[in-house]
C-alpha positions in Angstrom: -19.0 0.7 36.6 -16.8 2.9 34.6 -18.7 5.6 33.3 -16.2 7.7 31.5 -14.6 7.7 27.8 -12.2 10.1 26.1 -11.6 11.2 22.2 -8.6 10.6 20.3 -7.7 10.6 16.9 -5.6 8.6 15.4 -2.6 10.0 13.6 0.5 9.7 11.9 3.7 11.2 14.3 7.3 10.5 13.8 7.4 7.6 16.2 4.4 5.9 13.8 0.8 5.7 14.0 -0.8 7.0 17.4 -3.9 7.1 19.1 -3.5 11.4 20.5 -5.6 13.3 22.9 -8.1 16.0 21.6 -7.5 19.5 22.4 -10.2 21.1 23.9 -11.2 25.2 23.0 -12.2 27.5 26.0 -15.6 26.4 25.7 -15.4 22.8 25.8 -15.5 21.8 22.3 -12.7 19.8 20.2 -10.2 22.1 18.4 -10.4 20.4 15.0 -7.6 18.5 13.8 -5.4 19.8 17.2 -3.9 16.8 19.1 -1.5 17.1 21.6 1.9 15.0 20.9 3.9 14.5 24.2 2.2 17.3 25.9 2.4 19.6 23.1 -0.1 20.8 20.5 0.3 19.7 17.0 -1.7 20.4 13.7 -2.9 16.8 12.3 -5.3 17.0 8.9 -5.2 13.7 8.8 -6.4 10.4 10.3 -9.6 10.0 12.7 -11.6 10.6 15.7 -12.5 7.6 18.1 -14.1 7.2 21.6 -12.6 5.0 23.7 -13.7 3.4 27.2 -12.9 0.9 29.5 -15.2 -2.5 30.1 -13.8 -3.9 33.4 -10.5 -4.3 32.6 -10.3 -3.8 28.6 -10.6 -0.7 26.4 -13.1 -0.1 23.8 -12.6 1.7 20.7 -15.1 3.2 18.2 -14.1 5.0 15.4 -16.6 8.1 14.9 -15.6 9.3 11.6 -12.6 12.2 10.5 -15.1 15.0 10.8 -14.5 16.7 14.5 -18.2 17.9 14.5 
């Protein structure tokens, strides 16, 4: 059983509406409104965090609010 899942947020990019990997600070805790964009960090005010997992062989999404805390 898959006992992982990641947070994203989903933002607006110039390719359209993606679901970006949280940046994580030294000490483990999400850089607010940082995602990273092709590899590179990118200040994003807008849109919302989600967790997302995998059951078997499809992924989950939960949003969890626009608040990084």
């Amino acid at each position: 059983m898959n006992r992982q899942c990641n947070v994203t947020k989903r933002v607006r990019t110039d390719a359209g509406i993606r679901y970006c990997p949280v940046v994580l600070s030294a000490n483990g805790r999400i850089t607010p409104d940082t995602v990273l964009v092709n590899g590179i960090p990118e200040r994003h005010r807008e849109g919302s965090y989600y967790l997302e997992w995998y059951e078997g062989t499809k992924r989950r999404r939960v949003s969890v609010g626009k608040n990084a805390d």
